[in-house]
Biotite code that builds the C-alpha atoms (Angstrom):
import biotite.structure as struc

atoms = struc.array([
    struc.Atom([109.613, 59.300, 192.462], chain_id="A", res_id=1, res_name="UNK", atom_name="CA", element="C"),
    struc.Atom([110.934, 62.776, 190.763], chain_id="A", res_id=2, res_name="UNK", atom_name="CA", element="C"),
    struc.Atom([109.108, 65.072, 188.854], chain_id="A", res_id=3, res_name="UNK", atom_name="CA", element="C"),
    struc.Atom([106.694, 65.070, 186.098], chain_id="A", res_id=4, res_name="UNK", atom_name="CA", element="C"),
    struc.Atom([106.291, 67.456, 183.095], chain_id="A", res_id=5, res_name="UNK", atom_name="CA", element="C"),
    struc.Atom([103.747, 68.421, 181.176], chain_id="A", res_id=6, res_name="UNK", atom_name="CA", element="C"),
    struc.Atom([104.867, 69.895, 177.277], chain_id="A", res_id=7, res_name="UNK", atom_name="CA", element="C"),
    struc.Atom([102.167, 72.335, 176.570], chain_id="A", res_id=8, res_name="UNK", atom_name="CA", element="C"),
    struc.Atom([101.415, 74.478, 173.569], chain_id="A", res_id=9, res_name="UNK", atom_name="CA", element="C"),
    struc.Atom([98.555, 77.005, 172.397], chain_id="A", res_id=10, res_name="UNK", atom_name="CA", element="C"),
    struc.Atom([95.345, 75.392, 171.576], chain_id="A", res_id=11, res_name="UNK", atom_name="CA", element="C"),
    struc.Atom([95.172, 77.134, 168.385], chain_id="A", res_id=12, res_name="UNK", atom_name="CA", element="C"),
    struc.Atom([97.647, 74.981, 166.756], chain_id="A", res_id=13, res_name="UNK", atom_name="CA", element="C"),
    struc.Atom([95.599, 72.774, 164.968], chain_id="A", res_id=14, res_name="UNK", atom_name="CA", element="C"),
    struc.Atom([97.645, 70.045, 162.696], chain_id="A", res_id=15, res_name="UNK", atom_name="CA", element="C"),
    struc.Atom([97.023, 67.093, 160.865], chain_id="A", res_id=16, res_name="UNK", atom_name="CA", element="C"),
    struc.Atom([97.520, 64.206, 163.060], chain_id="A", res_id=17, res_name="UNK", atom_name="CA", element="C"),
    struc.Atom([100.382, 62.506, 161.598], chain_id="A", res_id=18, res_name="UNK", atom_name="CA", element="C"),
    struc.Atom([102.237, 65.800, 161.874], chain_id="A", res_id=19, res_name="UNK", atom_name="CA", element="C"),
    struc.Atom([101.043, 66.411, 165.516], chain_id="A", res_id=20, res_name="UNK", atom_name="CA", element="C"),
    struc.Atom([102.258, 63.342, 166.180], chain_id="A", res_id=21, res_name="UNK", atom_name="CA", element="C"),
    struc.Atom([105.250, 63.719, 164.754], chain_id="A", res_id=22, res_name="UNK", atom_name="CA", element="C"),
    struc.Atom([105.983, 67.485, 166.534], chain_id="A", res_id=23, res_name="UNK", atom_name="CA", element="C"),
    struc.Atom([105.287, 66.238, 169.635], chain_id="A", res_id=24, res_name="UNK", atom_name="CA", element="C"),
    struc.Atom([107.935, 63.553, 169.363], chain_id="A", res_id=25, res_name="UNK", atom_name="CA", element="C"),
    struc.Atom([110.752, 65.976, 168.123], chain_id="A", res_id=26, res_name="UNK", atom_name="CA", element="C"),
    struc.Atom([109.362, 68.568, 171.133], chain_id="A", res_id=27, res_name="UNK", atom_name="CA", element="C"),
    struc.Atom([109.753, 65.147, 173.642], chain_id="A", res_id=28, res_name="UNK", atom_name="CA", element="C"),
    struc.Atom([113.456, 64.862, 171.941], chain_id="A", res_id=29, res_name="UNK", atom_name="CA", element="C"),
    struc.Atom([114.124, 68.112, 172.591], chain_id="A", res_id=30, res_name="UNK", atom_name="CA", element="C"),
    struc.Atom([112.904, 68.209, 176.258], chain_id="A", res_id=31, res_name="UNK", atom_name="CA", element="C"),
    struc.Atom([114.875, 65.126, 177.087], chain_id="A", res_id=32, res_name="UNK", atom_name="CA", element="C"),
    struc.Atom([118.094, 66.560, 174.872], chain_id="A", res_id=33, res_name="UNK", atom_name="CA", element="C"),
    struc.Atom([118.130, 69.574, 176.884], chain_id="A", res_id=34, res_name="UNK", atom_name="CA", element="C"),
    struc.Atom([118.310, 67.807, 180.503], chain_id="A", res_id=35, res_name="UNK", atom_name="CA", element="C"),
    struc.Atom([120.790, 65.598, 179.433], chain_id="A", res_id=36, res_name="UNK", atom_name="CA", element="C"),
    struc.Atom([122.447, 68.507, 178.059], chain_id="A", res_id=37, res_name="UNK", atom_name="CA", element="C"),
    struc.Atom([122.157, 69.612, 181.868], chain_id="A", res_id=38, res_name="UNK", atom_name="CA", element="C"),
    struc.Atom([124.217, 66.913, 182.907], chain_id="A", res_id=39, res_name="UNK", atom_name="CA", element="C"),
    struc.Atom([120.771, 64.674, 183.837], chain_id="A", res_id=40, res_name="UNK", atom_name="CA", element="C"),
    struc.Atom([121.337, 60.923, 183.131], chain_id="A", res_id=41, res_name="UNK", atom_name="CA", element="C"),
    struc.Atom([119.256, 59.711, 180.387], chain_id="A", res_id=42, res_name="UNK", atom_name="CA", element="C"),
    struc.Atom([118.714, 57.001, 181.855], chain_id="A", res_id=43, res_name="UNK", atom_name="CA", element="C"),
    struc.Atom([116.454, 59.144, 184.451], chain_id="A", res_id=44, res_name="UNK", atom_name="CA", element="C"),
    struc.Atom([114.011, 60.656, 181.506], chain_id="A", res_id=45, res_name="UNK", atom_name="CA", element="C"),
    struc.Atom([111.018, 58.638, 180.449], chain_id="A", res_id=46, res_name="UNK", atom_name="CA", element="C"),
    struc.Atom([108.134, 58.958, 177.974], chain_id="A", res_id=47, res_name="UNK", atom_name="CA", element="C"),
    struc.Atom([105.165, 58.568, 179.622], chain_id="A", res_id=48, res_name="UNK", atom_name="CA", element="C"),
    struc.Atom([102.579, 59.971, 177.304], chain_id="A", res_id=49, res_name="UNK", atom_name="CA", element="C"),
    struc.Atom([102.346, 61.181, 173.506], chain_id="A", res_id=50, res_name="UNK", atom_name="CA", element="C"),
    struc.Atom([99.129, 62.172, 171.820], chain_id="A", res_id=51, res_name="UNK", atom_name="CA", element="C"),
    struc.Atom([97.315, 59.560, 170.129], chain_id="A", res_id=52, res_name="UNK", atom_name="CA", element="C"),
    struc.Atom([97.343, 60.287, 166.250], chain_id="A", res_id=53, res_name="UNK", atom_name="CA", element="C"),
    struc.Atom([93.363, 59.763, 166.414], chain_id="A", res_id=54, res_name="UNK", atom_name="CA", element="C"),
    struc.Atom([92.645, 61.492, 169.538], chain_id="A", res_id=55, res_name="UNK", atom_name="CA", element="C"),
    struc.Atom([91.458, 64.754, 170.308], chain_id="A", res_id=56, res_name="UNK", atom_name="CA", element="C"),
    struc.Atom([93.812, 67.356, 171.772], chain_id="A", res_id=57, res_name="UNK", atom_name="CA", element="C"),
    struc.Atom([94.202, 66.924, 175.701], chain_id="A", res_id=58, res_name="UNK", atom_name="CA", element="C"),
    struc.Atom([93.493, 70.689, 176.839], chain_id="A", res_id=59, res_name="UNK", atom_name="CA", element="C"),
    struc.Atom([95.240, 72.074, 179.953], chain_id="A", res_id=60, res_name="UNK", atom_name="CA", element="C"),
    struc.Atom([94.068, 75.131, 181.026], chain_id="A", res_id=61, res_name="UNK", atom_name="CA", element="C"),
    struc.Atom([92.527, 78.366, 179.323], chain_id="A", res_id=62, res_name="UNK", atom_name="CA", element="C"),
    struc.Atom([94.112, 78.129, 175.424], chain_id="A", res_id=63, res_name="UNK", atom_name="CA", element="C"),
    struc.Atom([96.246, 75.637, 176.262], chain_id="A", res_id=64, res_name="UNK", atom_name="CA", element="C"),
    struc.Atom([96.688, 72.109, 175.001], chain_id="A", res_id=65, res_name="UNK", atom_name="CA", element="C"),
    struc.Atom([99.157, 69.071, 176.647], chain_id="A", res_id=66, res_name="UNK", atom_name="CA", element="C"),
    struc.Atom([101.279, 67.799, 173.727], chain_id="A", res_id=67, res_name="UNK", atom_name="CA", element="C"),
    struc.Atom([103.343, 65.004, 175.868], chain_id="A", res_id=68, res_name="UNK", atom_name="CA", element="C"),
    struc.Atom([104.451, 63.855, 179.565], chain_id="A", res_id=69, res_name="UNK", atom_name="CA", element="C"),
    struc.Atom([107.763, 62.993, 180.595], chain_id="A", res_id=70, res_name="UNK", atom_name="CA", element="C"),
    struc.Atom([108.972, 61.921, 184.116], chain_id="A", res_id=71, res_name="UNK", atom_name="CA", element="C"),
    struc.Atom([112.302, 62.648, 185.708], chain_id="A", res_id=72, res_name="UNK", atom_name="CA", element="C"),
    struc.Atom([113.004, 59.385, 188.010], chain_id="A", res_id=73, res_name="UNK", atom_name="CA", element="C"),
    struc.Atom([114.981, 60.111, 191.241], chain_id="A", res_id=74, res_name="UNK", atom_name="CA", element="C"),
    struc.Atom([118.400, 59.177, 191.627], chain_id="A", res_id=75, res_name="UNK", atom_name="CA", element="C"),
    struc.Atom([118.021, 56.163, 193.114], chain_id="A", res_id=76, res_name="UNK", atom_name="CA", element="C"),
    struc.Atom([114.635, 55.481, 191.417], chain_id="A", res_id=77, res_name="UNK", atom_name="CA", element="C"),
    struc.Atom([115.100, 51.713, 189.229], chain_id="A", res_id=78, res_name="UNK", atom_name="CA", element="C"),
    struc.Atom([113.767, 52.439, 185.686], chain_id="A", res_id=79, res_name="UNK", atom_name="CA", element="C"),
    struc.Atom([110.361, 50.649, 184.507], chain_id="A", res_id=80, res_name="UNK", atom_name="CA", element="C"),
    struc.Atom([111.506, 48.164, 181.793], chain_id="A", res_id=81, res_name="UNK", atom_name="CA", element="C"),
    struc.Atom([109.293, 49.021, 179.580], chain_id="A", res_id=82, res_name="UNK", atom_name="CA", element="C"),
    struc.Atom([110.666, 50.866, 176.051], chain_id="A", res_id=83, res_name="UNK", atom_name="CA", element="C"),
    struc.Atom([110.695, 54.406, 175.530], chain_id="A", res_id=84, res_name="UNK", atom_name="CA", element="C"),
    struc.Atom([107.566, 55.710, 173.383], chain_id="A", res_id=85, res_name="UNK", atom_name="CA", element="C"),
    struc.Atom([108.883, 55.371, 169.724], chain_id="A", res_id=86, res_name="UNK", atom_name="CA", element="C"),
    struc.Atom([111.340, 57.757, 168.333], chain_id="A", res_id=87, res_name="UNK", atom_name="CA", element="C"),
    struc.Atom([111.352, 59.842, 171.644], chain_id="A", res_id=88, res_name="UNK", atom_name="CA", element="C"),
    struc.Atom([114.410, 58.642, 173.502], chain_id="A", res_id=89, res_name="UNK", atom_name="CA", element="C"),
    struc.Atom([117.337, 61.363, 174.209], chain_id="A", res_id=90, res_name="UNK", atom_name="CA", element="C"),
    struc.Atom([119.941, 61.131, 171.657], chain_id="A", res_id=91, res_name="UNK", atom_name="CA", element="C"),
    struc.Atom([123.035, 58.597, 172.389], chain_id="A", res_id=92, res_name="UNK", atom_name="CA", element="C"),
    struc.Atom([125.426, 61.018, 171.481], chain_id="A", res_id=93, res_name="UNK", atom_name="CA", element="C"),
    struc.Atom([124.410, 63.569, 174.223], chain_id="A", res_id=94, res_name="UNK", atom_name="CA", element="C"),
    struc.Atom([124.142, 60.927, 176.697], chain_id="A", res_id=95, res_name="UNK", atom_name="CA", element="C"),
    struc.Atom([125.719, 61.519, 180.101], chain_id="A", res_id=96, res_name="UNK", atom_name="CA", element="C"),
    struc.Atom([127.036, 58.956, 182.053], chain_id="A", res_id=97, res_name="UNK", atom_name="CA", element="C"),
    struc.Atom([125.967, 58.947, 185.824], chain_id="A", res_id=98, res_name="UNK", atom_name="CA", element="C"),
    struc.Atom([122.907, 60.005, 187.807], chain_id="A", res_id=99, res_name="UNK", atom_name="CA", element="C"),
    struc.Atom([122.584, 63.519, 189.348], chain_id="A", res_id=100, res_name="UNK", atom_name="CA", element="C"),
    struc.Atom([121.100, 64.154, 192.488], chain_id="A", res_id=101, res_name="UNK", atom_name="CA", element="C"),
])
């Protein structure tokens, strides 16, 4: 399967939700920038959850709040078909080619 990550931040940020929204994509980005970075395939990094504009913060533990989910797929994992969250994919430019064990 691989691993799965949970982006958390302080509870006590407290934003509109448009602009929750919005920093949890670029924090997503950023995540899945910085593996690839690593030399992990992009190919390998999924999306699996951002915060609803309209929903209540997810908390995770004492002051704590979940602001996305991603998954790192295996190396010899197939990729779901379905498309990235929106505006969350690593960027093409950083992309490595290859999977790493």
């Amino acid at each position: 399967m691989g691993a799965q990550l949970l982006l958390l931040t302080r509870d006590s940020e407290s934003l509109p939700s448009a602009q929750r929204l919005q920093l949890a994509q670029s924090r997503a980005r950023a995540v899945s920038d910085a593996l690839v970075a690593m030399g992990l395939a992009a190919s390998r990094i999924r999306v699996d959850w951002l915060p609803d504009a309209n929903a209540p913060m997810e908390r995770q533990g004492a002051g704590m709040q979940v602001v996305a989910r991603l998954s790192v797929l295996s190396a010899g994992a197939v990729p779901a078909v379905a498309p990235p969250a929106a505006g969350v994919a690593p960027s093409k430019d950083k992309a490595a080619s290859g999977a790493v064990p």
